[in-house]
N, C-alpha and C positions, 0 to 999 in steps of 0.2 A: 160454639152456639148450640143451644139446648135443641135438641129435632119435637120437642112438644111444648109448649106452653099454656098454662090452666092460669085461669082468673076467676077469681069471685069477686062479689061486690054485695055488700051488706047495711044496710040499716042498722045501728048498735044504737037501744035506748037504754039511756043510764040512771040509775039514783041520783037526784040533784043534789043532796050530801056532798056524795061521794065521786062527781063527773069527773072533776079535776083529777082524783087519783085514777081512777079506772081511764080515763082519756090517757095519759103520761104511761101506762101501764099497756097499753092498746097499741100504742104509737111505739111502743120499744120493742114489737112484737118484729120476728125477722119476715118480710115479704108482705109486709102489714103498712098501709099507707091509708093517713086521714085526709080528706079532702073537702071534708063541711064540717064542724057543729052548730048546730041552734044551740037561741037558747033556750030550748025548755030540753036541753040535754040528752039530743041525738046525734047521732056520728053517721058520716059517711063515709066508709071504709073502703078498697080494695084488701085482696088477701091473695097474691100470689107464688106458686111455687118457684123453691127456693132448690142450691143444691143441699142446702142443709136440714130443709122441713117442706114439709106440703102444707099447701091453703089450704086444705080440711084439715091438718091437725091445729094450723091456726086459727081457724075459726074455732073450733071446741075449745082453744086454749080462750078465746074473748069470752064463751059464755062460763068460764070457768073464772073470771076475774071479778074480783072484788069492787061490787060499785055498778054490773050489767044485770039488767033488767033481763033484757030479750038481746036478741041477735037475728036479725031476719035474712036470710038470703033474697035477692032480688034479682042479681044476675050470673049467668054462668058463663063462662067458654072456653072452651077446651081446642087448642087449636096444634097442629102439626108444625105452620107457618108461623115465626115468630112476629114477624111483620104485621100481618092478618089480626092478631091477640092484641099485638100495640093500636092498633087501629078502631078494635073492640074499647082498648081503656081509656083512648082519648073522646069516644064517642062518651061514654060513661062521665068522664069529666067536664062535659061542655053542658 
């Protein structure tokens, strides 16, 4: 069990062209999880660290995709207690 855990959570609005590909491209992302699209082609993201990458290199890696407008952070937490952070993302999710 990891002794820290960070969350982010984002708003990604997308080119309506191109939602479909940059949605599929977002979701394949490791520690990256969609939880809403509208439709006028916005995403509701988490971005969590991974043992293999961190939520801020994932997040720079969504405004660096093909098809993303913007990428807005909304929320953050950084937490010691893995518990605690779980409890942060189901608050996020409800």
């Amino acid at each position: 069990m990891r002794s820290e855990y960070n969350i982010c959570s984002l708003v990604v609005h997308l080119a309506p062209a191109r939602a479909d590909e940059a949605t599929r491209a977002v979701a394949a992302l490791p520690g990256v999880e969609i939880h809403a699209r509208t439709a006028d082609s916005r995403l509701v993201v988490t971005a969590v660290d991974q043992p293999e990458t961190r939520a801020f290199d994932q997040i720079a890696e969504i405004h660096r995709t093909p098809g993303v407008v913007a990428a807005s952070l909304v929320y953050h937490a950084f937490d010691t207690d893995e518990s605690s952070a779980h409890s942060a993302q189901s608050a996020i999710q409800n």
